[in-house]
C-alpha positions in Angstrom: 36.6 103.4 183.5 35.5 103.5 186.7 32.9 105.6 187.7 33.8 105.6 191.9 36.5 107.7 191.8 35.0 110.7 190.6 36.7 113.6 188.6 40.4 112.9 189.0 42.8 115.9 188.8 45.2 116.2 185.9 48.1 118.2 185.7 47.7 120.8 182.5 50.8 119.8 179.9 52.0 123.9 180.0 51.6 123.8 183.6 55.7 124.4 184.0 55.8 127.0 181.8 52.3 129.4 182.6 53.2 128.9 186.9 55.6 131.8 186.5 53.8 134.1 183.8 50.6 134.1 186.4 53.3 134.8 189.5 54.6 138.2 187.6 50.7 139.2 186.6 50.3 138.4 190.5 52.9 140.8 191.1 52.0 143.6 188.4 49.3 145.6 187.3 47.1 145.6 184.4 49.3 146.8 181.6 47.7 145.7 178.0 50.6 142.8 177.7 49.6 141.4 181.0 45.7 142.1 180.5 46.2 139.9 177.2 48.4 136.9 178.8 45.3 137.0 181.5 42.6 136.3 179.1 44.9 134.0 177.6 45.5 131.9 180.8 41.7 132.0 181.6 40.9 131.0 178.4 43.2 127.9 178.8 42.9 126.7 182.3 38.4 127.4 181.7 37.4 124.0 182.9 40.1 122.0 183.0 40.1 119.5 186.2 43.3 120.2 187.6 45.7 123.3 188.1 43.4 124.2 191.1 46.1 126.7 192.5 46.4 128.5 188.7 42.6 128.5 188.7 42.1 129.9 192.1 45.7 132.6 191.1 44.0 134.0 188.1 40.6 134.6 189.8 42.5 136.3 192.6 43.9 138.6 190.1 40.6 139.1 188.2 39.8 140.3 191.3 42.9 142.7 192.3 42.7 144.7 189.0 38.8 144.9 189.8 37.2 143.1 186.3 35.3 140.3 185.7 35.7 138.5 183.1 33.3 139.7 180.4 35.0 143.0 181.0 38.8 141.0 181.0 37.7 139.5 177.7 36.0 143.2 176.2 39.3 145.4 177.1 41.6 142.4 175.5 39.3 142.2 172.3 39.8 145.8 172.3 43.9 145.4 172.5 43.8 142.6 170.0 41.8 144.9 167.3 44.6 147.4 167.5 47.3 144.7 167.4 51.1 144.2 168.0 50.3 142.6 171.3 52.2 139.9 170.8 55.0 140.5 167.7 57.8 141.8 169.8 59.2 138.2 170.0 61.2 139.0 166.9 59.3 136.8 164.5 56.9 137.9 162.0 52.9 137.6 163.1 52.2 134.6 161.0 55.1 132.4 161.8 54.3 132.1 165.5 52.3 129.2 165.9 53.3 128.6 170.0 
């Protein structure tokens, strides 16, 4: 490896199918659902070199709901602990491993 070229940009494998998910949370507000897919996002994309425009989109709306991200992360914890966030995909809890 060669260390000259520096950090090269990589395109995230789940790139295709996040791009649209962060386009409707750019266009909605902070309903629990979209507060959890947020965290979710942030917690994928958190330092990996590439997906500078999904990087740069979620901090945008970080910033258009007003939270930082310790407060993103507290207020999803929060959803989580009362649960159901995600089961409406018609499969039970446990079997969805995506």
């Amino acid at each position: 490896m060669s260390e000259s070229h520096g950090e090269k940009e990589q395109q995230h494998p789940l790139y295709n199918r996040d791009r649209p998910s962060i386009n409707i949370l750019l266009a909605q507000g902070a309903t629990d659902y979209n507060l959890a897919e947020l965290a979710r996002l942030r917690i994928r994309y958190q330092g990996f070199p590439g997906a500078r425009d999904i990087q740069k989109d979620l901090d945008q709306i970080m910033q258009q709901w007003g939270l930082t991200e310790a407060e993103l992360f507290d207020r999803t914890r929060q959803i989580h602990d009362l649960g159901g966030i995600y089961q409406s995909r018609g499969k039970k809890a446990e079997e969805d491993w995506n």
